[in-house]
PQR file of N, CA, C, O and H, with PARSE charges and radii, in Angstrom:
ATOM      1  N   UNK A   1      12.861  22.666 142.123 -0.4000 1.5000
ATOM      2  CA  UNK A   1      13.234  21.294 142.423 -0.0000 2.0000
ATOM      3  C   UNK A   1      14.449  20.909 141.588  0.5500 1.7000
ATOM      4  O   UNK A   1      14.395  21.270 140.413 -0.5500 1.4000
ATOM      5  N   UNK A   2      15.440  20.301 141.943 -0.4000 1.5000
ATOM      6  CA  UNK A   2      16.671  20.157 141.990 -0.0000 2.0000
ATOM      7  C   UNK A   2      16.261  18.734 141.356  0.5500 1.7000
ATOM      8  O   UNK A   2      15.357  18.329 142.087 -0.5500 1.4000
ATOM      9  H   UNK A   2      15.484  20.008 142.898  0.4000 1.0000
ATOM     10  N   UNK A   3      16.544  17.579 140.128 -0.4000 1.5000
ATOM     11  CA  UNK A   3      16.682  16.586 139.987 -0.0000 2.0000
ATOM     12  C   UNK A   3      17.862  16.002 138.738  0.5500 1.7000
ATOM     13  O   UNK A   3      18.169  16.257 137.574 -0.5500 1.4000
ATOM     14  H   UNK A   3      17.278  17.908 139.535  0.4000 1.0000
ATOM     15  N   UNK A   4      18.270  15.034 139.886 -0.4000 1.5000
ATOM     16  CA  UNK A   4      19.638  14.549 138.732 -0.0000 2.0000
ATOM     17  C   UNK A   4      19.262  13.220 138.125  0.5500 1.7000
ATOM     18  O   UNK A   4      18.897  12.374 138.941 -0.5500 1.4000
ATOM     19  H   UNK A   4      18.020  14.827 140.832  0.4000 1.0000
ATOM     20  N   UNK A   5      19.279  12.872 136.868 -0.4000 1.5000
ATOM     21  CA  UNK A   5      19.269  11.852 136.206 -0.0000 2.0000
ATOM     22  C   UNK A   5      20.449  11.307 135.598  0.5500 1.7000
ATOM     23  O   UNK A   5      21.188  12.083 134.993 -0.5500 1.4000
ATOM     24  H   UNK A   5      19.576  13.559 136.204  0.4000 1.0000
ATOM     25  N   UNK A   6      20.803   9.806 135.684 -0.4000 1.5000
ATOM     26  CA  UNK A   6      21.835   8.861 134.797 -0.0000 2.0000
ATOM     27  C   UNK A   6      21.019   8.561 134.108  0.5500 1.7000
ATOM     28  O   UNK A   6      19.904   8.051 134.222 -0.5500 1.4000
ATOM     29  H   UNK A   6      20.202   9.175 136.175  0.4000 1.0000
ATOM     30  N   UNK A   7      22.064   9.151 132.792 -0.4000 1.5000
ATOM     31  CA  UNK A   7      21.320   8.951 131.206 -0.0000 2.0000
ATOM     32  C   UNK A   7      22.447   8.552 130.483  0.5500 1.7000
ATOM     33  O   UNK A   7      23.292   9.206 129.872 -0.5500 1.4000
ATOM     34  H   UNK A   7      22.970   9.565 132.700  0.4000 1.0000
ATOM     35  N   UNK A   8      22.254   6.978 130.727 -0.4000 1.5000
ATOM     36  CA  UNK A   8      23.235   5.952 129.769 -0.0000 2.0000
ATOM     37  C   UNK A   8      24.140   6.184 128.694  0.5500 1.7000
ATOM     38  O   UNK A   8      25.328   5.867 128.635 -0.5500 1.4000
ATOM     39  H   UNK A   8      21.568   6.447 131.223  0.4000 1.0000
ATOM     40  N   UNK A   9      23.148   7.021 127.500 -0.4000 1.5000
ATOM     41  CA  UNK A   9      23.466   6.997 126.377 -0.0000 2.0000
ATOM     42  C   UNK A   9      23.992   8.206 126.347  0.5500 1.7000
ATOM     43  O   UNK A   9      23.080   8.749 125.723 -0.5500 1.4000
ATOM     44  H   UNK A   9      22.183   7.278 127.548  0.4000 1.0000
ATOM     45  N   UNK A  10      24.843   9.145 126.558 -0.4000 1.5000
ATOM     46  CA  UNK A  10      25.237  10.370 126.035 -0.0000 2.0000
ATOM     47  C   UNK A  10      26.561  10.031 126.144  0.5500 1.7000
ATOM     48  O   UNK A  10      27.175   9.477 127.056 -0.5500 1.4000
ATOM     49  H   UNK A  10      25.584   8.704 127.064  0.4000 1.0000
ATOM     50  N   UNK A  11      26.971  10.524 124.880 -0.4000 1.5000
ATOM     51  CA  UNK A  11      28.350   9.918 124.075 -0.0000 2.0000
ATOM     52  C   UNK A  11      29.026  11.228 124.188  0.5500 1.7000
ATOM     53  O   UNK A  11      30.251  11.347 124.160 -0.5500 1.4000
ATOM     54  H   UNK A  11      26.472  10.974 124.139  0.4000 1.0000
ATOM     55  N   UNK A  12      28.109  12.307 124.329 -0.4000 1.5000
ATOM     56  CA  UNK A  12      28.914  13.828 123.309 -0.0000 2.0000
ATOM     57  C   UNK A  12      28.495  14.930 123.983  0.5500 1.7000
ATOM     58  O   UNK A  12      27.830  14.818 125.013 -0.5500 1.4000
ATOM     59  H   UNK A  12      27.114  12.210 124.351  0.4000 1.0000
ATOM     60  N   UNK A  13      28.894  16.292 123.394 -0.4000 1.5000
ATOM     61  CA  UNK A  13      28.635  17.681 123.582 -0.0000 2.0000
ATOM     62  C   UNK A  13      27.064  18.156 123.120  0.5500 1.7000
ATOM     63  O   UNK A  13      26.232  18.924 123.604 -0.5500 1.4000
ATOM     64  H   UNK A  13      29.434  16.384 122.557  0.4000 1.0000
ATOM     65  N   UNK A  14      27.119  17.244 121.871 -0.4000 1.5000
ATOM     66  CA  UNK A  14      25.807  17.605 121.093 -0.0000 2.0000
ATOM     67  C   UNK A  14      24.784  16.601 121.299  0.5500 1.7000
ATOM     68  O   UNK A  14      23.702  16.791 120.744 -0.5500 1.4000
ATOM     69  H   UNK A  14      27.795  16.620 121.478  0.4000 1.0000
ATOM     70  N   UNK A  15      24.978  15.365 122.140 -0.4000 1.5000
ATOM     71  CA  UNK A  15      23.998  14.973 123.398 -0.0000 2.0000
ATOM     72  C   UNK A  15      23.809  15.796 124.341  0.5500 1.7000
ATOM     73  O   UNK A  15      22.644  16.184 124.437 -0.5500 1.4000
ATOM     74  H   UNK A  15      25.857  15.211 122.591  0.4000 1.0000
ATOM     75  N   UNK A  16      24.346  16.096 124.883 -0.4000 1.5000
ATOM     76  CA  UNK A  16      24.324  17.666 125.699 -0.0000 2.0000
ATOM     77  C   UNK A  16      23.834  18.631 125.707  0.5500 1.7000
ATOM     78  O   UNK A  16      23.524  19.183 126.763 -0.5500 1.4000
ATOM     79  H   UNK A  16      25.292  15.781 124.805  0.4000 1.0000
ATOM     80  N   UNK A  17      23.564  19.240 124.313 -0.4000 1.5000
ATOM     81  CA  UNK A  17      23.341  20.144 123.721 -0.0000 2.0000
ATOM     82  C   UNK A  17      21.477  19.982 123.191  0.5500 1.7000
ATOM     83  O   UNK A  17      20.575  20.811 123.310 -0.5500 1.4000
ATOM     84  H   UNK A  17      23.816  18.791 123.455  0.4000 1.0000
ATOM     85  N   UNK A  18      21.450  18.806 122.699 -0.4000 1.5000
ATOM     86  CA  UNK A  18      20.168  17.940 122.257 -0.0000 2.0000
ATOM     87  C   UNK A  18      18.939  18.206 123.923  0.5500 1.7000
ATOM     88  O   UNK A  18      17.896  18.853 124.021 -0.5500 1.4000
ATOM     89  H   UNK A  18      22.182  18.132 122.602  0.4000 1.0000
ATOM     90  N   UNK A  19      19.706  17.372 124.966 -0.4000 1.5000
ATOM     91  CA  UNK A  19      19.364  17.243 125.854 -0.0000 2.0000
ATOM     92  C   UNK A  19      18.631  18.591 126.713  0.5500 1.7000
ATOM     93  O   UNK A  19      17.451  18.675 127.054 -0.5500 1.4000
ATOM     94  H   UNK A  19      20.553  16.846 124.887  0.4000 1.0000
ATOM     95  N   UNK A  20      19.881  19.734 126.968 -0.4000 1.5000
ATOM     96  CA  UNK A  20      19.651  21.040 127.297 -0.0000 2.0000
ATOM     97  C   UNK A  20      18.446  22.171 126.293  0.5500 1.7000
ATOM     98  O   UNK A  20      17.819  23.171 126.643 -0.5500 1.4000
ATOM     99  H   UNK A  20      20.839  19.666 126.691  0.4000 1.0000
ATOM    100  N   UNK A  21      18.526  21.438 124.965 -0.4000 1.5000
ATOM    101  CA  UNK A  21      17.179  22.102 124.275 -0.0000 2.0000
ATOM    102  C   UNK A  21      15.657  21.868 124.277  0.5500 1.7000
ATOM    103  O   UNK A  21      14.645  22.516 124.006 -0.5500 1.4000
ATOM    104  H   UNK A  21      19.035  20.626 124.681  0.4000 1.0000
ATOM    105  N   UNK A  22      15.969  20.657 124.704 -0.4000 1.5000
ATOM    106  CA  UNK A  22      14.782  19.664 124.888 -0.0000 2.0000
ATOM    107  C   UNK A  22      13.997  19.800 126.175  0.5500 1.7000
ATOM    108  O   UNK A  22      12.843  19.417 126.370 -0.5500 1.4000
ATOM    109  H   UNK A  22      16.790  20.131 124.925  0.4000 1.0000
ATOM    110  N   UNK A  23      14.887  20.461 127.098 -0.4000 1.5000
ATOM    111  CA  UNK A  23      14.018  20.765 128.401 -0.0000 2.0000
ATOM    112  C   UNK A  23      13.182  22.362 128.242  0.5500 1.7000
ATOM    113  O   UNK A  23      12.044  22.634 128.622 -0.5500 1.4000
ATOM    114  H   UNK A  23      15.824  20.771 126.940  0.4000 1.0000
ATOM    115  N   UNK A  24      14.529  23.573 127.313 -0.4000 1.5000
ATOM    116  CA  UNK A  24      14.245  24.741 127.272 -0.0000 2.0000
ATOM    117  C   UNK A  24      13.346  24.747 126.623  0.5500 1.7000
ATOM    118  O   UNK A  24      12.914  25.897 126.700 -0.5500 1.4000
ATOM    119  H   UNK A  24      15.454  23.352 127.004  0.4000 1.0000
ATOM    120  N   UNK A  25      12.495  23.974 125.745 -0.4000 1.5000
ATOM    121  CA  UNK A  25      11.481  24.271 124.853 -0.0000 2.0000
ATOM    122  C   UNK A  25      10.386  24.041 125.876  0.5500 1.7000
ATOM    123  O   UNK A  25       9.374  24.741 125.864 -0.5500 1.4000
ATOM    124  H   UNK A  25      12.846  23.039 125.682  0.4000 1.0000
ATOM    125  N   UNK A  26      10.622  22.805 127.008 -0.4000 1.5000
ATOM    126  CA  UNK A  26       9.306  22.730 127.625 -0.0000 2.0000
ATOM    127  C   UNK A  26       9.348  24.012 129.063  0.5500 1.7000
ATOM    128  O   UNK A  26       8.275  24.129 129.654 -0.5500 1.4000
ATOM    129  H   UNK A  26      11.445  22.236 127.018  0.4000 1.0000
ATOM    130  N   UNK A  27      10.339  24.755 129.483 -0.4000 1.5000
ATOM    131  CA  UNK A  27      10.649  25.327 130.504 -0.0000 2.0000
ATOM    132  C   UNK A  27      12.192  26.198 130.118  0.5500 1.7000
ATOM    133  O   UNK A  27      13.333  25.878 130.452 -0.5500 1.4000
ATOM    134  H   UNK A  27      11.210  24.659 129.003  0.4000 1.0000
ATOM    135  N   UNK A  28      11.732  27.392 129.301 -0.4000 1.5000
ATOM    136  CA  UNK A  28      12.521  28.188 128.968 -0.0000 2.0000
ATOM    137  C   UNK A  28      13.768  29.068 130.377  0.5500 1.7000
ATOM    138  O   UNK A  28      14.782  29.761 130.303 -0.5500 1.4000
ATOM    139  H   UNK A  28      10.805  27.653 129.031  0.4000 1.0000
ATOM    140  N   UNK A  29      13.001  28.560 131.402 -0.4000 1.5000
ATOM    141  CA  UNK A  29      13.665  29.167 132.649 -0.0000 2.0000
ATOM    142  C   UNK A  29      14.455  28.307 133.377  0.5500 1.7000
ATOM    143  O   UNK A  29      14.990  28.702 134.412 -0.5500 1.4000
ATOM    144  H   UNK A  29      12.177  27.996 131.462  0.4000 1.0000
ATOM    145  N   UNK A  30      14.626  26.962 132.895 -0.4000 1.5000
ATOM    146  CA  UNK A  30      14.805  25.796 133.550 -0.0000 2.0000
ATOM    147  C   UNK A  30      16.846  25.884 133.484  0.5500 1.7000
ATOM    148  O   UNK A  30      17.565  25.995 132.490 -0.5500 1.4000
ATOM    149  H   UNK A  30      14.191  26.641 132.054  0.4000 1.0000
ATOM    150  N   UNK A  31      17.167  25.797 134.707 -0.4000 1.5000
ATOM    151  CA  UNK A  31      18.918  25.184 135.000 -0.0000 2.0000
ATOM    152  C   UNK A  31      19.140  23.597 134.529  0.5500 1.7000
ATOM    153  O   UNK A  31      18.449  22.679 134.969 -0.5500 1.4000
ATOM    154  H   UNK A  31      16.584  25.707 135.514  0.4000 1.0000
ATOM    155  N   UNK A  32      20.013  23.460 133.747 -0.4000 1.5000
ATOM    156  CA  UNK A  32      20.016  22.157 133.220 -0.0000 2.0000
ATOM    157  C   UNK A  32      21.713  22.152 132.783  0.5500 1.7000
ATOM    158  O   UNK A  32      22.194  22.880 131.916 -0.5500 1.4000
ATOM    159  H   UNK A  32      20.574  24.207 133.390  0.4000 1.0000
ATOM    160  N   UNK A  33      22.280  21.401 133.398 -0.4000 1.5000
ATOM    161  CA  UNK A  33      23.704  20.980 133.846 -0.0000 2.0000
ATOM    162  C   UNK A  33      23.698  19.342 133.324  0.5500 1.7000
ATOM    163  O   UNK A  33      23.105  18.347 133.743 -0.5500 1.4000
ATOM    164  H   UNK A  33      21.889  20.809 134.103  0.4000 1.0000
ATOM    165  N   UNK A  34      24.566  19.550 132.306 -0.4000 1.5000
ATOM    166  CA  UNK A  34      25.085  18.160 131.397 -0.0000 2.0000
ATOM    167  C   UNK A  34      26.666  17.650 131.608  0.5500 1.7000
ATOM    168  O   UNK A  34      27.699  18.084 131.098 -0.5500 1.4000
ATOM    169  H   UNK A  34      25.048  20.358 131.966  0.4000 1.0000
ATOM    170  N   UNK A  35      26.453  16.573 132.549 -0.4000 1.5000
ATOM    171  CA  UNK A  35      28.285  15.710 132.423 -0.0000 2.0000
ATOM    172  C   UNK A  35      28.445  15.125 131.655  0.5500 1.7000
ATOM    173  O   UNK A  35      28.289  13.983 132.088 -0.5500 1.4000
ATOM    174  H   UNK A  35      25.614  16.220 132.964  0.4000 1.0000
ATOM    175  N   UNK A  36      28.669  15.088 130.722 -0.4000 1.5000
ATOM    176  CA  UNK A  36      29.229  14.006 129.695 -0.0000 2.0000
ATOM    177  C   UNK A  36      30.033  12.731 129.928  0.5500 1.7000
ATOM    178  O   UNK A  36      30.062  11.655 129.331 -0.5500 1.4000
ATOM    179  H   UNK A  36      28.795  16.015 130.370  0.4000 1.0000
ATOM    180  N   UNK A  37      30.723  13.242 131.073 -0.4000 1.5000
ATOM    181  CA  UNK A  37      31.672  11.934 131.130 -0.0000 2.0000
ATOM    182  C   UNK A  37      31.062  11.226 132.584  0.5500 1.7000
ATOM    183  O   UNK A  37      31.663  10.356 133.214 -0.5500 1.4000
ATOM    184  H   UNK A  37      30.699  14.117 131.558  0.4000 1.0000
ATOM    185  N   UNK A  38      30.127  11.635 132.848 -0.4000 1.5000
ATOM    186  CA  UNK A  38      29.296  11.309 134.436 -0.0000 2.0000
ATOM    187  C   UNK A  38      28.204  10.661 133.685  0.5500 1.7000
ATOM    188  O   UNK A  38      27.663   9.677 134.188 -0.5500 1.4000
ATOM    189  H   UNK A  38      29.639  12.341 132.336  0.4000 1.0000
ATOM    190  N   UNK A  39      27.766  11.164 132.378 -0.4000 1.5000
ATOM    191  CA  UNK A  39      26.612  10.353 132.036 -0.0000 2.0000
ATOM    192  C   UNK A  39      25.302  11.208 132.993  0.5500 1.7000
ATOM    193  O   UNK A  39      24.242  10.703 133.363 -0.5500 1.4000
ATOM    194  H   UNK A  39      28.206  11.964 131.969  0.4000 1.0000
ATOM    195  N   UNK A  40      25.554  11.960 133.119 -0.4000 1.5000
ATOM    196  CA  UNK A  40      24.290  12.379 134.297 -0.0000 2.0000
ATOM    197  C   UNK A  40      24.092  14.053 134.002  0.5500 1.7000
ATOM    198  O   UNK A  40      24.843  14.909 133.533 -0.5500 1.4000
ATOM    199  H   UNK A  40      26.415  12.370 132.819  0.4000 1.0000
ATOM    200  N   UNK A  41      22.420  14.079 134.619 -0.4000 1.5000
ATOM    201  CA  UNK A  41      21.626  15.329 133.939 -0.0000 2.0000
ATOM    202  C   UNK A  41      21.414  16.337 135.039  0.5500 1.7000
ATOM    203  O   UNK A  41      20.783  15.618 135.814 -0.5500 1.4000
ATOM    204  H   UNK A  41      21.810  13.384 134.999  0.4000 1.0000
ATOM    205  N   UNK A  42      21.493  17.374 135.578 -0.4000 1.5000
ATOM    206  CA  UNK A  42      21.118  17.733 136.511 -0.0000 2.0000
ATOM    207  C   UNK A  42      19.928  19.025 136.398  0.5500 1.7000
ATOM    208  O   UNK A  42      20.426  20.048 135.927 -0.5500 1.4000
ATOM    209  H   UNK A  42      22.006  17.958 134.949  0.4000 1.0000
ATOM    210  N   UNK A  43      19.073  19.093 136.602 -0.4000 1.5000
ATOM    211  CA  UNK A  43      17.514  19.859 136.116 -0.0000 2.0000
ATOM    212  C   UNK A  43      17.403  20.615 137.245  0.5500 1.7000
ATOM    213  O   UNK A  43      17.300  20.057 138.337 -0.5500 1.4000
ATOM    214  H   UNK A  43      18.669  18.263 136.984  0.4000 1.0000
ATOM    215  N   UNK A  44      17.412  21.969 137.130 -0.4000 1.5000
ATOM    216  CA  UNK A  44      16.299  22.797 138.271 -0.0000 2.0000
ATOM    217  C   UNK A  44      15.553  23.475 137.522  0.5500 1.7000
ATOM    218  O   UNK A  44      15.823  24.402 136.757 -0.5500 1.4000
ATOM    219  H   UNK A  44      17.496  22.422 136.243  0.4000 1.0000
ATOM    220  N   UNK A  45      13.882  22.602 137.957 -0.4000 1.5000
ATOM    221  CA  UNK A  45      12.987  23.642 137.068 -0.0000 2.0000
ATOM    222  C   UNK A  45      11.795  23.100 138.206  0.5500 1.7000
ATOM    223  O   UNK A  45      11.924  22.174 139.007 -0.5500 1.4000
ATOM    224  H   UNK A  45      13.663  21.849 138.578  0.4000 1.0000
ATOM    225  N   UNK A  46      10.313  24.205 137.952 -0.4000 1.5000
ATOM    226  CA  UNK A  46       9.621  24.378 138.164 -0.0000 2.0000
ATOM    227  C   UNK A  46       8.699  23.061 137.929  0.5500 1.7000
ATOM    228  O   UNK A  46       7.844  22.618 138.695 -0.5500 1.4000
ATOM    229  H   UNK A  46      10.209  24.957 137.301  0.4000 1.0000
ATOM    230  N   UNK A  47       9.122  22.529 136.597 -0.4000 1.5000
ATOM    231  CA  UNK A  47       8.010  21.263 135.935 -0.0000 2.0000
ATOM    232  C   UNK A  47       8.665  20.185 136.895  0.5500 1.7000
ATOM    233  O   UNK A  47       9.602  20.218 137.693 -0.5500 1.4000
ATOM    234  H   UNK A  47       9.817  22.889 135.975  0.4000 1.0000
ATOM    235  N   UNK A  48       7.731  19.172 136.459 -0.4000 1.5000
ATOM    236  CA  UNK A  48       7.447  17.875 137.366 -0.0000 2.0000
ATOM    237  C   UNK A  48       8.382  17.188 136.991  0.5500 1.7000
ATOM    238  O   UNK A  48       8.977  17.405 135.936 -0.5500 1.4000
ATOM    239  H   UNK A  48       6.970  19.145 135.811  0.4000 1.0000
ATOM    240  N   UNK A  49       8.735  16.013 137.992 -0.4000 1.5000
ATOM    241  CA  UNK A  49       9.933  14.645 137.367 -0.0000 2.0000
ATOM    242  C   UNK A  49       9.340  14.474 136.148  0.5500 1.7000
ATOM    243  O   UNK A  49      10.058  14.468 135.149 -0.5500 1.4000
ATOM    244  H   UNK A  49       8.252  15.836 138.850  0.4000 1.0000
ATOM    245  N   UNK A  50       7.861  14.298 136.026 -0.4000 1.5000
ATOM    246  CA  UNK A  50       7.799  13.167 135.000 -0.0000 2.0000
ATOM    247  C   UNK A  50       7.865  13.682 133.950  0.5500 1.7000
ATOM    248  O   UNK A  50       8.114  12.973 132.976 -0.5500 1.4000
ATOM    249  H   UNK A  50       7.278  14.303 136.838  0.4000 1.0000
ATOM    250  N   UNK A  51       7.662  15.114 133.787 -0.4000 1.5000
ATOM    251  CA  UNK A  51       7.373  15.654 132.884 -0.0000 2.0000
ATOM    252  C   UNK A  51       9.226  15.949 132.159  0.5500 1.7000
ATOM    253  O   UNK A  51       9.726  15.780 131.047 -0.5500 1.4000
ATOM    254  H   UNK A  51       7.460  15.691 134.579  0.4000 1.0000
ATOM    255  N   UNK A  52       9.647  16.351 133.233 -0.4000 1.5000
ATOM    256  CA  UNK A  52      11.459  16.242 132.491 -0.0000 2.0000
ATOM    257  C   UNK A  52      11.409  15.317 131.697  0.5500 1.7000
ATOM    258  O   UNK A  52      11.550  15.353 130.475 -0.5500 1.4000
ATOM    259  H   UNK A  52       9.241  16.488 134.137  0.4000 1.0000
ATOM    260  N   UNK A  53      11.077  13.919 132.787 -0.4000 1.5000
ATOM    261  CA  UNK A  53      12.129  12.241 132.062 -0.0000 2.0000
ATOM    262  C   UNK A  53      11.439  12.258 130.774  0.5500 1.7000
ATOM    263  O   UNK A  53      12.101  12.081 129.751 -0.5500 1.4000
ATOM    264  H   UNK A  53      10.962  13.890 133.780  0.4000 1.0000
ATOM    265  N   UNK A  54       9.863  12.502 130.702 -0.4000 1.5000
ATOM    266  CA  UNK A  54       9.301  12.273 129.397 -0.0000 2.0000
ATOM    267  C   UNK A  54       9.896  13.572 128.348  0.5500 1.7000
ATOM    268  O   UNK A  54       9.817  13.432 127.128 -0.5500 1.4000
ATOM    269  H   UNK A  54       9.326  12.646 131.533  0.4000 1.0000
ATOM    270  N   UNK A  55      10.212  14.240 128.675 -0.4000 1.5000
ATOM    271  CA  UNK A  55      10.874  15.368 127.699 -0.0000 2.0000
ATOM    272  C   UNK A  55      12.367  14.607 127.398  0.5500 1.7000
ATOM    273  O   UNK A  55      12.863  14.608 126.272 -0.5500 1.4000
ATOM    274  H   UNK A  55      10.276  14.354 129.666  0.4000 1.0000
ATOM    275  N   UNK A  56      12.789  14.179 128.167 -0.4000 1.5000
ATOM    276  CA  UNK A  56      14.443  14.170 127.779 -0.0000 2.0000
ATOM    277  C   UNK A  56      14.230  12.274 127.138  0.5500 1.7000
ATOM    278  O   UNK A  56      15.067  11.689 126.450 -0.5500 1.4000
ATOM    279  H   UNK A  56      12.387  14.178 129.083  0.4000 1.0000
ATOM    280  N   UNK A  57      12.891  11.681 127.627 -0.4000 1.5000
ATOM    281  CA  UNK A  57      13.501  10.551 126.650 -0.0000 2.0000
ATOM    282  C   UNK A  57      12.290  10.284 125.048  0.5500 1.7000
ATOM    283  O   UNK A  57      11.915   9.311 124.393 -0.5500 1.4000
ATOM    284  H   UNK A  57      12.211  12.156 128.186  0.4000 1.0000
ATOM    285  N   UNK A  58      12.088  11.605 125.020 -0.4000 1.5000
ATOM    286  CA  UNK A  58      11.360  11.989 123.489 -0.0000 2.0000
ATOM    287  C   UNK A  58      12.319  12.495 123.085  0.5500 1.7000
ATOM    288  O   UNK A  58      12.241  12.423 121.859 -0.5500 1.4000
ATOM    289  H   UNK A  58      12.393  12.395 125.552  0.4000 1.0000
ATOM    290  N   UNK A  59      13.499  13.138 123.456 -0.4000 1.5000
ATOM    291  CA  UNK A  59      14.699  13.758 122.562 -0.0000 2.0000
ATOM    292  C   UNK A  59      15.406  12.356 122.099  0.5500 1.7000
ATOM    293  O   UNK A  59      16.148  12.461 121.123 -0.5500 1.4000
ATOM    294  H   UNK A  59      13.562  13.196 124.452  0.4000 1.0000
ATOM    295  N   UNK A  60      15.278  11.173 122.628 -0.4000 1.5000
ATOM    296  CA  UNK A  60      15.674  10.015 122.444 -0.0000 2.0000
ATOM    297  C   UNK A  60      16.902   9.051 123.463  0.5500 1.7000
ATOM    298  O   UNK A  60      17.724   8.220 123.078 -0.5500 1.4000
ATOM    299  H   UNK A  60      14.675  11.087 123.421  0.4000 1.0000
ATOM    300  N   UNK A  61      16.629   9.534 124.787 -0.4000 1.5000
ATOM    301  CA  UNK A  61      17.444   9.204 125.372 -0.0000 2.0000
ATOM    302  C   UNK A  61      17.003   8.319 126.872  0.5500 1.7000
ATOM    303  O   UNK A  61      16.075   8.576 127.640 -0.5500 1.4000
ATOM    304  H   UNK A  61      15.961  10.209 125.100  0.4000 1.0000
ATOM    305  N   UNK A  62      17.561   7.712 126.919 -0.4000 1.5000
ATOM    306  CA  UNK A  62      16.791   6.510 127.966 -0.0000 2.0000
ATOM    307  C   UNK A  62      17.598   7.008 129.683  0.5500 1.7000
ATOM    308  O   UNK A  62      18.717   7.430 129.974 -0.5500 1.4000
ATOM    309  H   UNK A  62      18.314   7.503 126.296  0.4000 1.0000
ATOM    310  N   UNK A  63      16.650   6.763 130.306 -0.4000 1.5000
ATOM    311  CA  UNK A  63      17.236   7.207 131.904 -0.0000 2.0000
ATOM    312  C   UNK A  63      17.071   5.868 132.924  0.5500 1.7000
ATOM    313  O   UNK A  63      16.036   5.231 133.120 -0.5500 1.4000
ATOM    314  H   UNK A  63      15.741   6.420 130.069  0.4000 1.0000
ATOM    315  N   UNK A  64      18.158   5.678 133.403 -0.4000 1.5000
ATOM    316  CA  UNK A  64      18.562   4.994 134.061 -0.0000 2.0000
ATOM    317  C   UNK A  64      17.365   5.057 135.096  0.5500 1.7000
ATOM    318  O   UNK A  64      16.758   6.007 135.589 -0.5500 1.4000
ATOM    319  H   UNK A  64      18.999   6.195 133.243  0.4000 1.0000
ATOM    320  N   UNK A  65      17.245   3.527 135.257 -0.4000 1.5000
ATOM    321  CA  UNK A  65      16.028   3.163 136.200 -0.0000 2.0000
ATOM    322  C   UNK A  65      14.631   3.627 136.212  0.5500 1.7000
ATOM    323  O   UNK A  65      14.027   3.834 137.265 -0.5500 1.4000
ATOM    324  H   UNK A  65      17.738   2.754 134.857  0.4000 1.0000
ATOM    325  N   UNK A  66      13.996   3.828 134.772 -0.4000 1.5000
ATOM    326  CA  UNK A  66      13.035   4.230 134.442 -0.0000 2.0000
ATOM    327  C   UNK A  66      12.818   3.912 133.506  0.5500 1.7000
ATOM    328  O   UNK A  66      11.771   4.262 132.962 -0.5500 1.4000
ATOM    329  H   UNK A  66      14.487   3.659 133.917  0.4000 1.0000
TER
END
């Protein structure tokens, strides 16, 4: 499953970087594509929406419309 998230707060590379570790710990197999200047997340993994958004906003990052 293919899901893209707008995630407000990413300023940087190492938001990026934060972000992309934070999924691999829960889904070591997981595609995870960071724009920085789009502000937006793009996830292909096996795990659930909810289980991403709650992974990526325990790294500390808030998602647009959620």
């Amino acid at each position: 499953m293919a899901l893209k998230l707008k995630i407000p707060n990413i300023v940087s590379d190492d938001c990026a970087d934060k972000i992309i570790e934070s999924v691999h710990v829960m889904e070591p197999d997981a595609l995870v594509n960071v724009n920085v200047e789009d502000k937006t997340v793009i996830v292909e993994s096996q795990a659930s929406e909810e289980s991403i958004k709650q992974v990526i906003m325990a790294a500390g990052y808030s998602i647009e419309g959620y």
